[in-house]
Backbone as CSV, one residue per row, in Angstrom:
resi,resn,N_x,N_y,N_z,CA_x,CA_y,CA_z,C_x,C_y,C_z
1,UNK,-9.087,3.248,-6.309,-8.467,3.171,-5.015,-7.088,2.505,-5.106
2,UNK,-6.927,1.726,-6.577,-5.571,0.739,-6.380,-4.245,2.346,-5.945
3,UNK,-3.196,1.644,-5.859,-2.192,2.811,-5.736,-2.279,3.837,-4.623
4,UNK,-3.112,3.839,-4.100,-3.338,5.056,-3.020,-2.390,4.352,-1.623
5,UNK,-2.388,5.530,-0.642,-1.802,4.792,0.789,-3.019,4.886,1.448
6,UNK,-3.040,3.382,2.514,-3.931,3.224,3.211,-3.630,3.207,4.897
7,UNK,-4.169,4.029,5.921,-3.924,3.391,7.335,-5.149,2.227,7.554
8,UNK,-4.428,1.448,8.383,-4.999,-0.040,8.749,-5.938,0.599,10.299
9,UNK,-6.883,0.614,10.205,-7.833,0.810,11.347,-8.217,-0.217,12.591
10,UNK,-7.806,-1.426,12.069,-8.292,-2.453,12.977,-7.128,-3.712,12.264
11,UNK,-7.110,-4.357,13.784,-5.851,-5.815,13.538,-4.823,-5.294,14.308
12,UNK,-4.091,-6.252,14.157,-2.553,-6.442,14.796,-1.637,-4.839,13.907
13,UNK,-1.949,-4.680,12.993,-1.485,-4.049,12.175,-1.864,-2.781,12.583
14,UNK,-2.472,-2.152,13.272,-3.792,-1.095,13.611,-2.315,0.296,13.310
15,UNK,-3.131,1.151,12.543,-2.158,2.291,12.539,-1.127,2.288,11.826
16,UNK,-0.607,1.559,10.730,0.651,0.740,9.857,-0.298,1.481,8.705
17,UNK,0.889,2.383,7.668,0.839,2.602,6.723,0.806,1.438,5.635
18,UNK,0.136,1.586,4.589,0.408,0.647,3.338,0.045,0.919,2.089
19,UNK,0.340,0.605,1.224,0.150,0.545,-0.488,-0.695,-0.416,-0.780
20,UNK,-2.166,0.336,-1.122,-2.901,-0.705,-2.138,-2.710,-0.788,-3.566
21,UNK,-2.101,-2.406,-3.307,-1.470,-2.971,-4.522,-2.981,-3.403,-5.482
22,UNK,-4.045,-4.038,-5.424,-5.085,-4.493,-5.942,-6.558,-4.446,-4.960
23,UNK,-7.342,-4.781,-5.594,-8.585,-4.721,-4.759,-9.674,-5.536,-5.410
24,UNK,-10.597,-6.436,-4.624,-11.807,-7.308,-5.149,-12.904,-6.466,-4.420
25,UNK,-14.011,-7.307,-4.682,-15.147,-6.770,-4.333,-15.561,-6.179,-2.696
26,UNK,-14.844,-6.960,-1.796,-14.994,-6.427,0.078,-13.298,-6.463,0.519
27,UNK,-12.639,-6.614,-0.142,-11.157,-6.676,0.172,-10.403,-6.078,-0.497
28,UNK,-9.280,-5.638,0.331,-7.804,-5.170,-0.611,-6.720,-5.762,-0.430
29,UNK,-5.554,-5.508,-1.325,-4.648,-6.454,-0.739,-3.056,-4.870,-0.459
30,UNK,-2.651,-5.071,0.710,-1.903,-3.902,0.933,-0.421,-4.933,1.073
31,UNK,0.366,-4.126,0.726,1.828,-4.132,1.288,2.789,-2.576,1.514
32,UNK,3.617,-3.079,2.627,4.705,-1.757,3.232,5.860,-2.098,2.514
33,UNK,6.555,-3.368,1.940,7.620,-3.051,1.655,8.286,-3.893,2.604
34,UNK,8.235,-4.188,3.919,8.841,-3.955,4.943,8.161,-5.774,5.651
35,UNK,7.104,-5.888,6.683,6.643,-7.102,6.899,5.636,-7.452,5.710
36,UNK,5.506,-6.766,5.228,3.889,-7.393,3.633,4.690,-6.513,2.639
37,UNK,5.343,-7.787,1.721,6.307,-7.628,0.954,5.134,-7.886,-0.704
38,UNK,5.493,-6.774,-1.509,4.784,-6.930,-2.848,4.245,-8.207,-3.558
39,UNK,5.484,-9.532,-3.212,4.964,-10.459,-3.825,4.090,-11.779,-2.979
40,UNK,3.722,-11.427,-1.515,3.012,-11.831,-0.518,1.993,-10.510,0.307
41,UNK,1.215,-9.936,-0.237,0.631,-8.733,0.151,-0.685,-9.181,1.332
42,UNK,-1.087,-8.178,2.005,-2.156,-8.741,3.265,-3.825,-8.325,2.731
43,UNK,-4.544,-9.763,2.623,-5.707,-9.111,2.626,-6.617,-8.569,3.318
44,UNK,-7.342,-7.700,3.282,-7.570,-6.865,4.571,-9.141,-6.118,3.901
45,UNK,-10.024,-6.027,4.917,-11.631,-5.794,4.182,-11.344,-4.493,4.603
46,UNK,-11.941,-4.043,3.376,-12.055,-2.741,3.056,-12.769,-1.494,3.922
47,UNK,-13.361,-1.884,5.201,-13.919,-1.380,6.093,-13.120,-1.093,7.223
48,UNK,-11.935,-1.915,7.103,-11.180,-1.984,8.118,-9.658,-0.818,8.097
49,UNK,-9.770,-0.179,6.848,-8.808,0.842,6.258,-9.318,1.993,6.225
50,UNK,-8.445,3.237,6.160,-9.245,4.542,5.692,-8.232,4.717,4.545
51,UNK,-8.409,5.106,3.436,-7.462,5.408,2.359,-6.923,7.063,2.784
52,UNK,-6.097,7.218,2.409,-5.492,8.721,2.387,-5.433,9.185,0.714
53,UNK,-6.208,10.381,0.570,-6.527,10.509,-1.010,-5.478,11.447,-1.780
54,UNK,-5.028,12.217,-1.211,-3.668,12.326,-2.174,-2.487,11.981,-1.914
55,UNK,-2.088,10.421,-1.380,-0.522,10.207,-1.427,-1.370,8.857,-2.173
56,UNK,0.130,8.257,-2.706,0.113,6.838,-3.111,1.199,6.818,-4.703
57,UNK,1.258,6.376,-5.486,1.188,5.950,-6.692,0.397,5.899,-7.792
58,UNK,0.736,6.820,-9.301,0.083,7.029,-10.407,-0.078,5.273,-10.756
59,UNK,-1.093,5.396,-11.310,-1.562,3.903,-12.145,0.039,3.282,-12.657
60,UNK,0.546,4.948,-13.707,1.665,4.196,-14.475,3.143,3.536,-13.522
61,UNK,2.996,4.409,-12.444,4.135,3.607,-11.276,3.788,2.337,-10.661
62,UNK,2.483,1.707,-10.662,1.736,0.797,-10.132,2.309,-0.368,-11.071
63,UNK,2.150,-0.116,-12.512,2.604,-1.056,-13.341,3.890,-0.892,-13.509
64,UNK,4.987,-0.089,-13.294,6.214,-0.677,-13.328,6.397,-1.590,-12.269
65,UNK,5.298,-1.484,-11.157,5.873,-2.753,-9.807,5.508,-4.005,-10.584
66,UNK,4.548,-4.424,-11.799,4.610,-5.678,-12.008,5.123,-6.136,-12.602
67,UNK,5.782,-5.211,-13.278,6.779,-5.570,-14.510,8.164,-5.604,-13.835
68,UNK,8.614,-4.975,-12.453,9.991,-5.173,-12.424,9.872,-5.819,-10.835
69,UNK,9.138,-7.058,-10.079,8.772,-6.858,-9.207,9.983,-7.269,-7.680
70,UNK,11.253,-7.523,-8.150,11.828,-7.124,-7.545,12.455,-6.139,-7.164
71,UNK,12.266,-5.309,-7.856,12.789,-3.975,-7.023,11.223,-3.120,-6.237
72,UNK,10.054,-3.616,-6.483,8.717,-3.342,-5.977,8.545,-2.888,-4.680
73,UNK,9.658,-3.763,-3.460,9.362,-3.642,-2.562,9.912,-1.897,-1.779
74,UNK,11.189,-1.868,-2.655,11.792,-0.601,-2.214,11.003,0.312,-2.849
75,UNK,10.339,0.747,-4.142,9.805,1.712,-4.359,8.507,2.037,-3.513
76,UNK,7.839,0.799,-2.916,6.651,0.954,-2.110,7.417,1.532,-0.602
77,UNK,8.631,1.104,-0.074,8.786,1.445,1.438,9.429,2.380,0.932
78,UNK,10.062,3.587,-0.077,9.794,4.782,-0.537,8.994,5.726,-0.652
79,UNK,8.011,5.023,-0.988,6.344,5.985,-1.022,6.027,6.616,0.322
80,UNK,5.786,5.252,1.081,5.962,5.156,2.093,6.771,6.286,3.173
81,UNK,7.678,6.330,2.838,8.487,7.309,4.055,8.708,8.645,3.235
82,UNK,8.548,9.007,1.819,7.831,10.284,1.364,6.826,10.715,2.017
83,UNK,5.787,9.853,2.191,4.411,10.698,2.398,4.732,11.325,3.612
84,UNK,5.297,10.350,4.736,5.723,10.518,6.212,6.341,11.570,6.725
85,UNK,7.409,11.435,5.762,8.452,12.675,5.601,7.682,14.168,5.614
86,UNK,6.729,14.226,4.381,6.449,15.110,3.892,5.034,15.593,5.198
87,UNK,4.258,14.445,5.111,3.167,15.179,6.430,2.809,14.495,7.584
88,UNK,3.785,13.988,8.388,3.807,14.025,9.832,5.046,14.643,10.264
C-alpha cells in the first residue's frame, strides 16, 4: 500500500488527496506536499482512507523521497495534480 494515493474519508481533512509515505500495523502516515509536508506527515487509521489502486508512486520513486528529502515535497504535490489532471 506504501506509495499509492489515498482519499481521506473521515476528519477535518475529509476528501483531501494524499501520498502514503509509510504504514504500521492500524495506521498510515500520508502527506500532500502542501499542509502535511514529507518530513511532518499525518497519521491517520487505516479505516478512515480508501486507497486509489493505480495512481501513486513506484517503490523506486518512494526511495528517492528519502534520499533527497527536500525536494520530496514537490514531487509528492506533483503526483498529486497528475493523477487530478489526468482523472477528474
Amino acid at each position: 500500500m506504501t506509495g499509492r494515493l489515498a482519499v481521506s474519508l473521515a476528519g477535518h481533512d475529509k476528501d483531501s488527496l494524499f501520498l502514503i509515505l509509510r504504514e504500521e500495523k492500524d495506521s498510515v502516515y500520508l502527506a500532500d506536499g502542501v499542509s502535511r509536508l514529507y518530513a511532518s506527515p499525518k497519521r491517520k487509521n487505516r479505516k478512515h482512507i480508501q486507497t486509489i489502486e493505480k495512481a501513486g508512486m513506484d517503490q523506486a520513486a518512494l526511495a528517492a523521497l528519502a534520499r533527497n528529502p527536500a525536494d520530496a515535497d514537490t514531487k509528492i504535490k506533483r503526483c498529486i495534480k497528475l493523477y487530478v489532471e489526468k482523472f477528474k
